[in-house]
N, C-alpha and C positions, 0 to 999 in steps of 0.2 A: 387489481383494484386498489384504493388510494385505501389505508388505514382510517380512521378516525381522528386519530391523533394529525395526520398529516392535513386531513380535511377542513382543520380547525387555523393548523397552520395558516394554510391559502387563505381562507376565510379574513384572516387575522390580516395577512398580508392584502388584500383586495380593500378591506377595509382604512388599513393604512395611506393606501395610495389613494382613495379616494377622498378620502382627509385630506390631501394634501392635492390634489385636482381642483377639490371646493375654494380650499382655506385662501384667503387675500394675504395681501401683506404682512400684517402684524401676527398672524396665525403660522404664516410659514416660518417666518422667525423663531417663533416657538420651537415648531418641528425641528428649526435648524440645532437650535440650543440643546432640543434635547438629544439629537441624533450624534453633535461633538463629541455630548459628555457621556453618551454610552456608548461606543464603538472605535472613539480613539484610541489607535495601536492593534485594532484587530488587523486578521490576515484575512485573507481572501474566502478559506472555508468558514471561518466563523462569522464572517459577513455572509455568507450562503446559509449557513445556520440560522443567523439572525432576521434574514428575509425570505425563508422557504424556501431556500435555490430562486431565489427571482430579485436578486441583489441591482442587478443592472437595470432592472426595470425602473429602481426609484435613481440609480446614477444616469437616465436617459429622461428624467424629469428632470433630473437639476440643472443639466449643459441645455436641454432647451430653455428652461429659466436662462439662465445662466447668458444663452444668444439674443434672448430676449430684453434685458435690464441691465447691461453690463455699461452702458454708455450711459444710465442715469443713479447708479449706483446703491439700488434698493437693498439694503443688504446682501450688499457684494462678499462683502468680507466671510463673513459666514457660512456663502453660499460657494466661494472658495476652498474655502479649509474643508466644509465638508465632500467636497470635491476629490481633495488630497488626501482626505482618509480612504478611498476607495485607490489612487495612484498609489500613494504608499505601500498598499496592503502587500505582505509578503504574501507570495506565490495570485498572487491579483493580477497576473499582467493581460489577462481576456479585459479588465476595466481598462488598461491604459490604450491598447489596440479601441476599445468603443469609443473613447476619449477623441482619439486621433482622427477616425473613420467621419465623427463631424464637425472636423474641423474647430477642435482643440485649442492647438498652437497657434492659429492666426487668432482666436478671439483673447489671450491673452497677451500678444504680442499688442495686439490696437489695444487695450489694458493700460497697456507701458504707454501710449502715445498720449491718452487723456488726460489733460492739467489738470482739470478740473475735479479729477475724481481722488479720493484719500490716498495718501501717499502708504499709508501701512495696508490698504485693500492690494494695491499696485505692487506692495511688498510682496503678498499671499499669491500673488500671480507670479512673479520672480521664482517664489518656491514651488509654483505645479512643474514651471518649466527646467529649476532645476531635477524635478523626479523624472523628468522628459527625456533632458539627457542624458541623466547619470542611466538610462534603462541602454543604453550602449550608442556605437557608434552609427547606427543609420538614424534614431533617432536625433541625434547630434546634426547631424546633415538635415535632416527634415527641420529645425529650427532656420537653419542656415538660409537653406534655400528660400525658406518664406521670410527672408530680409529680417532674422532675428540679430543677427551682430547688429547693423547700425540701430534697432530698437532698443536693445538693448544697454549698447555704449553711451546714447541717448540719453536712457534715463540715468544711468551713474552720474553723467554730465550735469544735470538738470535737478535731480534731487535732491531734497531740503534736509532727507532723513538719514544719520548716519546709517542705520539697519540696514532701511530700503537700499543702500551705496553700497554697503558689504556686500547683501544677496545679491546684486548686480554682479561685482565680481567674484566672487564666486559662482559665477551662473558662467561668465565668462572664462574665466580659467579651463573652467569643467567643459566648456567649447572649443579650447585652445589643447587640447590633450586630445591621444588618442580618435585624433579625428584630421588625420594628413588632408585629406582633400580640400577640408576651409580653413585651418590653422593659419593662414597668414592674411586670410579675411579676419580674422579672428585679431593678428595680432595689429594691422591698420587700424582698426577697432576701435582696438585701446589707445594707439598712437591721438586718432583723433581727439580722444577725451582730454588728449594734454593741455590743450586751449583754452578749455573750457575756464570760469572762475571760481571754481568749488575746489580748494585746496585739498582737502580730502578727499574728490575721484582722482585727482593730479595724482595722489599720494597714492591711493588703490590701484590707480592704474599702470605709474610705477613700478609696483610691488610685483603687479601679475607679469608685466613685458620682462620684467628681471627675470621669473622663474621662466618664462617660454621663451627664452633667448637662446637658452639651450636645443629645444626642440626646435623652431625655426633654425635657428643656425645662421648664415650672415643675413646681416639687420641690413631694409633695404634702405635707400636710400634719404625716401620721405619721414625716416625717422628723425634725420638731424636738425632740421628749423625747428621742430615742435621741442627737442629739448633742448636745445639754444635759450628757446622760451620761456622753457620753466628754470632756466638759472638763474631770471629775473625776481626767483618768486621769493618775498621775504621770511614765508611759512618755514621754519624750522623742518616738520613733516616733510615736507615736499624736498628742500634740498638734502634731505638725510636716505632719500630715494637718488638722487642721481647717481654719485659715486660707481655703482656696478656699473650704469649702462654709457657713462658718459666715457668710462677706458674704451669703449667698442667704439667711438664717435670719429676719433683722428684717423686707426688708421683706415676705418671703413670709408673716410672721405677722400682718403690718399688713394683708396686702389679703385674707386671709382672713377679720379682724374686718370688713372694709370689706363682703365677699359678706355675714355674718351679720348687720348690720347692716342692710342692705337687705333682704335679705329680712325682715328683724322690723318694721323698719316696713312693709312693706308689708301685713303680718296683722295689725299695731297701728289702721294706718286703716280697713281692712275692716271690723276690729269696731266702730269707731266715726268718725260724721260727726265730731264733738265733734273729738277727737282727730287726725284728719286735716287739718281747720281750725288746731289750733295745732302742729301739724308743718308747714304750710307759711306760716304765720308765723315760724318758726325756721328759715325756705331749707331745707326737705329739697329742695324743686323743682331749686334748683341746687346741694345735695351727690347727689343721684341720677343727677342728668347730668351730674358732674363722674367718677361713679364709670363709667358709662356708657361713659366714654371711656377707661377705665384699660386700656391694649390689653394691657398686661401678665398680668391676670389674668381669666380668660374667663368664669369665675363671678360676680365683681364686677361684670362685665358683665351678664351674663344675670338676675341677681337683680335688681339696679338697675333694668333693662327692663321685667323685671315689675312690681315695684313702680309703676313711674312710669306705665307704664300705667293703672292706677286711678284716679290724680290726674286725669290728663289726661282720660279718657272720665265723671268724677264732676264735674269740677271746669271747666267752661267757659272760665273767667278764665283758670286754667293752661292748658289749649289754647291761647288766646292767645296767651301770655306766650313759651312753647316754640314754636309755629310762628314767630314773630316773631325767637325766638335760633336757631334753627336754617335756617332758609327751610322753602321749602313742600318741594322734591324730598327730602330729608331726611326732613322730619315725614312726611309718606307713608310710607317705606319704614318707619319706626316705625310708623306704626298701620298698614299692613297686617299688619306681622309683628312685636309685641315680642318676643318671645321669642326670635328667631334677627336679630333687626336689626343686633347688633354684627356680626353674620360679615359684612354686606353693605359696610359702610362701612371707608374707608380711613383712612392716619392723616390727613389733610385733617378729614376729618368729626369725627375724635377728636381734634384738636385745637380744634374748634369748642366741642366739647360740654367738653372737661376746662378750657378757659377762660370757657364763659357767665359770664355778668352777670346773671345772671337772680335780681332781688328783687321778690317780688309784694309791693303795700303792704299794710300791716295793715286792709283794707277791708270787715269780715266780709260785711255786705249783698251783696257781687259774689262771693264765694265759697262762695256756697250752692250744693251738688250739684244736678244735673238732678236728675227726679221718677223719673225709669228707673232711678237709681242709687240715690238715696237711699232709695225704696219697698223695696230690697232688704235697709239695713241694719239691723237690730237694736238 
């Protein structure tokens, strides 16, 4: 049986919530103000203290509020923060799972989407979702998957408020780490925000693609028109952000013509012997395995492979030529496998291949196609 003292508890508590079942508008406010200013920074038992063990019962009143008024803004702000006193709470993570369970993260996600609504309420929503994902990495994923980056990116882009821009990225960053699976949603992201007119997301945005350039690791390709764009930008702030990333601009543009390249010759020879014969009279044989070896870019790799393939299984003389600059344990791992050969080989082999010698003479007679090859081409 319940103590007396505990009886009074419930009591107290049933009482409370039904105060707050009744109370309109301007009464809930009250509740909310009062409920900030005693309970901010508790942890999760002293939130169970303070409400009987029946803490979630008033945090399952407020997210229905909460799904109820969020789109006309009745003491929003309020009804956030007191929200995030319960996410916060250390050893609380049974509130942030209740949180989640009805659909949490989309109601503050469409949050972000509302113009109309205060931009520091919008802020208080940035911070439930930063407590969202800093709680780990499936968390992180569950913003993602419900189309939280481009929400996200959005508002940085669009916000009037420098605060509200930081917690954005910071919201961002903290999605851009320790979360492989959407880290380069994550860093498009940011890229998009470059366009945008808000000199300071330019700047924020900047700032965070610099530090996760590391973690991404080669920067794709749709990075380089947006900061082309922002060179244009007269903001001090803004150009004092490029510097880092704009050394990564040339040569990631050079070893993307190098992938395009290779692959185009490789569908140039296909379609013709003719043409194949005076490409390796012009050394593609060793600009292919020069590009082969470019451990920097994994595409240049992989196109190169395939390409060079062709040569090598059409062209006998080049067999030759390549087993000879490569050795035999090498050339094997390439013809069993072009297509995935660069993953195999270390920078030993990549140094082999990005220095060949490799010049076949101009000898047309000894580089005529096998009949297996050349009966195929057109």
């Amino acid at each position: 049986m319940t103590s007396v003292k505990e009886q009074e508890a419930i009591k107290k508590l049933m009482a409370f919530l039904q105060e707050w079942d009744s109370a309109r508008k301007v009464a809930r406010s009250r509740i909310l103000d009062n409920f900030i200013k005693s309970n901010h920074g508790k942890t999760g038992p002293e939130l169970e203290l303070e409400f009987s063990q029946g803490a979630s019962l008033f945090l399952a009143r407020l997210t229905a509020w909460l799904r109820m008024i969020y789109m006309y803004g009745t003491c929003l702000g309020k009804l956030l923060k007191s929200i995030g006193i319960f996410l916060s709470a250390a050893s609380g993570h049974r509130y942030l799972m209740e949180f989640l369970e009805i659909g949490g993260v989309l109601t503050l996600l469409e949050i972000l989407g509302l113009s109309h609504l205060k931009e520091e309420d919008q802020r208080e929503s940035v911070k439930l979702l930063q407590l969202v994902a800093n709680a780990g990495r499936k968390y992180k994923e569950l913003i993602c998957e419900s189309y939280g980056v481009q929400s996200i990116a959005e508002f940085l882009a669009t916000s009037r408020s420098a605060e509200a821009q930081e917690e954005a990225q910071l919201l961002l960053e903290s999605l851009g780490h320790g979360n492989p699976k959407y880290q380069n949603q994550v860093y498009k992201g940011l890229v998009a925000v470059l366009p945008c007119t808000s000199p300071r997301a330019q700047q924020l945005s900047l700032q965070t693609l610099r530090v996760m350039q590391d973690v991404v690791g080669e920067a794709p390709g749709s990075v380089a028109e947006p900061l082309l764009s922002v060179l244009r930008s007269r903001h001090l702030e803004v150009q004092y952000e490029d510097p880092a990333l704009l050394c990564l601009r040339e040569p990631m543009l050079v070893y993307i013509q190098q992938a395009a390249a290779a692959k185009a010759i490789g569908i140039l020879a296909k379609e013709s012997a003719e043409v194949a014969e005076e490409l390796i009279q012009l050394k593609v044989v060793h600009s292919l395995m020069v590009a082969v070896g470019n451990q920097d870019h994994v595409d240049s790799q992989r196109q190169a492979s395939i390409s060079l393939e062709y040569f090598v299984r059409t062209f006998p003389f080049v067999e030759e030529h390549m087993r000879m600059a490569v050795g035999d344990t090498l050339f094997q791992l390439f013809m069993d496998s072009p297509e995935t050969w660069y993953t195999k080989m270390d920078s030993f082999h990549a140094e082999i291949l990005a220095s060949n010698r490799v010049d076949i003479p101009k000898e047309m007679e000894r580089l005529q196609p096998t009949e297996e090859t050349s009966s195929g081409v057109n």
